[in-house]
N, C-alpha and C positions, 0 to 999 in steps of 0.2 A: 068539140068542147071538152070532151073526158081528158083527150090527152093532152090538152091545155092547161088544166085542172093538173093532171100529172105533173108536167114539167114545170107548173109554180110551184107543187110540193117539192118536188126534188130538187128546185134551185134555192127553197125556204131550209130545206133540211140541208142541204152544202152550207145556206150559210150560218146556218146555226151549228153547224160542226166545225166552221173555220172559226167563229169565234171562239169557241170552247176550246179547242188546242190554242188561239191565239193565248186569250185567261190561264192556257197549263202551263203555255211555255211563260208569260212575265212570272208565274209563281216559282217558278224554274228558275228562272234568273233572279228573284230575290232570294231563293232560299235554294243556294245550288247544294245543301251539303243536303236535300231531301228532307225537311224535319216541318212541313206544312201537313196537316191531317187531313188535308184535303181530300174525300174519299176516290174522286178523278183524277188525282197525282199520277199520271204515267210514270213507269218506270225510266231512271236514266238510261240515257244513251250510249251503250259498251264505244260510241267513236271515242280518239283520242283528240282531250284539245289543243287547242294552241298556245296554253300556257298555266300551269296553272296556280289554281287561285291562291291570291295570297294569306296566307295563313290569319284567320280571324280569331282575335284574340282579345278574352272577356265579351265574347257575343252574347252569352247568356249565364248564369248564374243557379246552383242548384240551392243556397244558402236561405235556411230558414229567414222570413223577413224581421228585421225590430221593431216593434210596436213602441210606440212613444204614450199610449191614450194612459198608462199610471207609471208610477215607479216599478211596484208590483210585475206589470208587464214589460216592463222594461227590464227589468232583471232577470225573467223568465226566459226571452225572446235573446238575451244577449248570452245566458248559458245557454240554450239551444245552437246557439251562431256557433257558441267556441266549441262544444260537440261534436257540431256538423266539421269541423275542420281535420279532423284528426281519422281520415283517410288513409290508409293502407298508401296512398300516393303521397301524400302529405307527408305522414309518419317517416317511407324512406327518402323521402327529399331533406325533411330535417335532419336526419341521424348521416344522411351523406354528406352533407354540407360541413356538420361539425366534423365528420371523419377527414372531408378533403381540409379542414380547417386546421387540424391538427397534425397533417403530412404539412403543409404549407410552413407553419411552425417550426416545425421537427428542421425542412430544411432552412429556415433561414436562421436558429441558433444555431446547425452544425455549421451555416455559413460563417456567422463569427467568431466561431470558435476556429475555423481554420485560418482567419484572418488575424488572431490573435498568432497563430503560429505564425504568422508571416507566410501562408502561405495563397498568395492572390496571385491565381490566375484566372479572371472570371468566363476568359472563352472555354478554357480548358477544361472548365470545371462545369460550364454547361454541357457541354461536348458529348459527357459520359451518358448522361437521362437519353439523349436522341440516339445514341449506340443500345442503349437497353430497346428503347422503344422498334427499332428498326429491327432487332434478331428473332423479337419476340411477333412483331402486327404483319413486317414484310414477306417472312414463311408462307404466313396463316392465308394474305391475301391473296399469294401466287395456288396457294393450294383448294380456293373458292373461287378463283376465277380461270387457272390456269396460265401455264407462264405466257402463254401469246396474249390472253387476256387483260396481262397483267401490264405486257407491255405496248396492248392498245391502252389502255389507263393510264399511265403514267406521259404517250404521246398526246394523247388529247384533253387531260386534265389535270397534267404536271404543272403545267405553271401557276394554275388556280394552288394550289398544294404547295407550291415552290414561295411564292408572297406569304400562305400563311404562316411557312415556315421561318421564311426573312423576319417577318414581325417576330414571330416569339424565340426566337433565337436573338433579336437585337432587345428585346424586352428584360429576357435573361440577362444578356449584357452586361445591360443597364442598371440593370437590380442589383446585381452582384459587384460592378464596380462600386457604385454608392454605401455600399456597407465598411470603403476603404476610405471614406469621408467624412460618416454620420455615423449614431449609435443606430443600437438594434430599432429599440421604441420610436424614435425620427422617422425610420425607414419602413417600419408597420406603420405608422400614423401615415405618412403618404401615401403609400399601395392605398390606401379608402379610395385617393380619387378617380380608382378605375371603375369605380360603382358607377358616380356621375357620363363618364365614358362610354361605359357600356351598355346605360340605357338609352344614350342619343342614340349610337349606332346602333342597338336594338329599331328604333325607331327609323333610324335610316334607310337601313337592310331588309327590315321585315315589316313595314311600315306597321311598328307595334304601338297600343294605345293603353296608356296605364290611366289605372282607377284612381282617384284622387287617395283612396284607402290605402293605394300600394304605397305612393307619393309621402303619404306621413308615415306608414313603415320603412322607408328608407332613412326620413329625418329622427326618427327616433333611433334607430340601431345606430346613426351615426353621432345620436347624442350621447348613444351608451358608448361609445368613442373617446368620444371629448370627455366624458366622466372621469376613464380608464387614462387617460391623459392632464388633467386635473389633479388627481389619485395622483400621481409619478409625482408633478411639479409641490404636490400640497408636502410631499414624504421627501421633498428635499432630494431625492434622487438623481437628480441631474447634475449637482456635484459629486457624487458619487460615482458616476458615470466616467466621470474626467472629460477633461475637454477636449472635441475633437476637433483636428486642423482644416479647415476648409469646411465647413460646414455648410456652407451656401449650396457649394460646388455638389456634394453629396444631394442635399435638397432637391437641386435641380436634376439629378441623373436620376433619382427613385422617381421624380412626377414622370420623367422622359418615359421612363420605363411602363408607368403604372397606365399612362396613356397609353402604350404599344397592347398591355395587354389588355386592357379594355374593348379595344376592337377587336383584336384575336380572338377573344372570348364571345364575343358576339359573331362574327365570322363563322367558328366552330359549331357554334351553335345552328346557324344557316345550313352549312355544311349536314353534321350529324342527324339532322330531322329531315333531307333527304337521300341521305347517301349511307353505305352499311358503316358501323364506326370501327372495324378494323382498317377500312380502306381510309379512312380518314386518318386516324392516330398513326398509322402504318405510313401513309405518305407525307407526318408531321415526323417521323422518327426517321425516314430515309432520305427528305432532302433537309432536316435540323442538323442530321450527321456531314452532308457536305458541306453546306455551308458553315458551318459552326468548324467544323475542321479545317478548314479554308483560313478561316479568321484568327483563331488558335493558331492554326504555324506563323500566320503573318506578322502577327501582332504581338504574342508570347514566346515563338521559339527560344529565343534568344533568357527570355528572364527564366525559361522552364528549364531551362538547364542550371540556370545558376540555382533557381530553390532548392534547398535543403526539404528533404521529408521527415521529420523530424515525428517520433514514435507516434503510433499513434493516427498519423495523419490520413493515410490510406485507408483506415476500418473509417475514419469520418467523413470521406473520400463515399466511400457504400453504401455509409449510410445514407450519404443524401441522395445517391443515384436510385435508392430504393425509396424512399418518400417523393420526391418530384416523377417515378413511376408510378406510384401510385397514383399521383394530382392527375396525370397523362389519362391515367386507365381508367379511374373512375370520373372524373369531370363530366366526358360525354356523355355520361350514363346520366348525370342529374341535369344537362341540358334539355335531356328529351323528359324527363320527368317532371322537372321546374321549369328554367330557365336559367340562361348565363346570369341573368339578373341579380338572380334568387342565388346563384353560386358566389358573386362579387358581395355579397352584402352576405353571405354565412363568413363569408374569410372575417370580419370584419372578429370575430372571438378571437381571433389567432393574439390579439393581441395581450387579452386573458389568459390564453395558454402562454404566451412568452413569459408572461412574469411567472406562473403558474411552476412552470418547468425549473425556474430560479437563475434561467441564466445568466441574469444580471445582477442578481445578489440585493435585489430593491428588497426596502419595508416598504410594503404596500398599505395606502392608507384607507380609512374607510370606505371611499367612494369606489376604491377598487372590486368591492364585493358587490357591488351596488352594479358593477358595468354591465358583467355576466348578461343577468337577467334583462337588465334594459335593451339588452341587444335582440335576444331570443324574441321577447315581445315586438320589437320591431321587425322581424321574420316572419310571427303569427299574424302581425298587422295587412303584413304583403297578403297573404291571401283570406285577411277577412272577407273579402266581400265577392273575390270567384276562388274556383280551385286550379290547382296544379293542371289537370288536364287541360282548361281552358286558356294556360299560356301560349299554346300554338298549337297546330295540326302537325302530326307527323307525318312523312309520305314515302317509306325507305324503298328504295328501290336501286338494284345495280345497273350500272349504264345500262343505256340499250344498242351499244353495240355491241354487247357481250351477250355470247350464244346462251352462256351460262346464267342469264338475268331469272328464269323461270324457280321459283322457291326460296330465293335468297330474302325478300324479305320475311317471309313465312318464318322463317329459321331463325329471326331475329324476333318475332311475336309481332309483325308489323306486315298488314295482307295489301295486296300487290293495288295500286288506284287504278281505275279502269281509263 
């Protein structure tokens, strides 16, 4: 009878242990990134899995709540909110956005200023950035992973590399032929619609989920848009402008184009948050260089002989190869800090800085001061309601069939996923 008595305790005590891990593991699986207080939360499992998880984004929120119960508290609770925003994360996410805003700028006046000289070759003229890009990322990656390393990399994750280079190399293209069709202000007011672009493919890729809060900060920065475009036509600018021949045509190359880099940007994005971003920028500047030199001799040999370089043209030539370097070098940096998102809708000032700069010689009208700010607010909008970290997970890690995978992401401030 005793050992009867035993053997119902010890089949009573199995199964109240298979329940209790069965209860650890579903808590396990809703809440794989470990953030249940549960004081029985077993530690995760060092196995590797089969894929992992997709980056959750807006799962939870550290933002003071708004109380609605008076005005009083509502005015309290909504300086709290704007407070809480202004994050060390936050903070360089905005100051990067306007800095890539203003390289973006930098190169599309020097764009039309060289096409005032008549000098259009748009392959040629992208050619140069994926030559800077490649002397400078392609060194650095053979020297982090080793040349064997570098050229299992390039075998088994070139082509992934080689598309995103097609797209932004035909994006460039596209962009730069269009400035040979449309004015400047035309050709910024399109590039917006790589916002809308870039948020499907966000959603596509990374199956991302915006807050309705994001949702009205995109529609207002893009009203401070239409403001800044209001402004131009109110100030009669557009005859001033002159008129340009083919204007549709130009139309339709900047959407062609604004669409190509919407998804690149999202793409990069995918890329950068798990991969190191010299090996990414590094295999965007090494096959932008073939390809785009490819297309340059095909396509321009022939008229790049006959342009004239007329004073001048070369120093505007550097300049641009040094701002669309910059875009290259720091973009991935505010993908992992923001998002491509958050990067397509800072560009959206460039168009403040174009007239800002005076390239076009506009009087700007009231509403043009008015844009600025409408836009900035629609940026603050984007993460009233989470922050910058909770746009994605990041997970940097160098392939794994490189011997040399051990501390590379460490070396980037990003510790290795189990």
């Amino acid at each position: 009878m005793e050992k009867l008595k035993d053997a119902i305790g010890h089949i009573s005590s199995s199964l109240d242990d298979t329940a209790r891990k069965s209860e650890e593991y579903q808590l396990l699986r809703a809440h794989p990134d470990g953030e249940p207080s549960s004081p029985s939360s077993p530690t995760p499992s060092t196995s590797t899995s089969i894929s992992p998880p997709i980056p959750a984004r807006h799962a939870h929120a550290d933002r003071p709540p708004i109380s609605c119960a008076s005005p009083g508290a509502f005015a309290r609770s909504a300086r709290a909110r704007f407070a809480s925003l202004w994050t060390p994360t936050f903070t360089f996410s905005l100051l990067a956005g306007q800095a890539l805003s203003v390289s973006i700028t930098g190169a599309s006046v020097l764009t039309a200023l060289l096409v005032k000289r008549q000098w259009v070759l748009p392959a040629t003229q992208a050619f140069f950035p994926y030559v800077g890009l490649m002397f400078v990322f392609t060194p650095y990656t053979m020297y982090k992973y080793g040349l064997r390393g570098w050229y299992k990399m390039v075998l088994k994750d070139g082509w992934k590399y080689f598309l995103l280079a097609l797209g932004d190399v035909e994006g460039n293209f596209l962009a730069i032929k269009a400035y040979d069709y449309t004015d400047l202000l035309s050709a910024m007011l399109l590039d917006a619609w790589a916002i809308p672009v870039c948020l499907f493919s966000c959603y596509l890729f990374m199956h991302t989920r915006y807050h309705w809060t994001q949702i009205i900060g995109v529609v207002v920065s893009i009203l401070g848009l239409c403001m800044l475009v209001a402004s131009d036509f109110l100030a009669g600018n557009e005859q001033e402008a002159g008129v340009v021949a083919d204007r549709a045509k130009g139309d339709l190359l900047m959407l062609c184009g604004a669409t190509l880099f919407g998804i690149v940007n999202a793409t990069t994005e995918l890329f950068v948050r798990n991969t190191p971003m010299y090996e990414v920028v590094g295999q965007v500047g090494f096959w932008g260089t073939i390809v785009c030199g490819i297309q340059a001799y095909v396509l321009e040999h022939e008229q790049a002989s006959r342009t004239r370089w007329k004073d001048g043209t070369g120093w505007l030539l550097l300049l641009y190869v040094i701002a669309m370097d910059i875009v290259y070098a720091l973009a991935p940096v505010l993908f992992r800090t923001a998002s491509s998102s958050f990067f397509n809708i800072s560009l959206l000032t460039s168009d403040f800085y174009g007239l800002l700069f005076g390239a076009l010689h506009y009087s700007p009208y009231w509403l043009y001061f008015l844009a600025f700010p409408v836009v900035i607010s629609g940026l603050v909008l984007y993460f009233w309601h989470a922050e910058p970290e909770d746009e994605g997970e990041t997970h940097v890690r160098a392939p794994k069939y490189l011997d040399s995978e051990a501390g590379l992401a460490e070396e980037e401030g990003y510790a290795h996923e189990p």
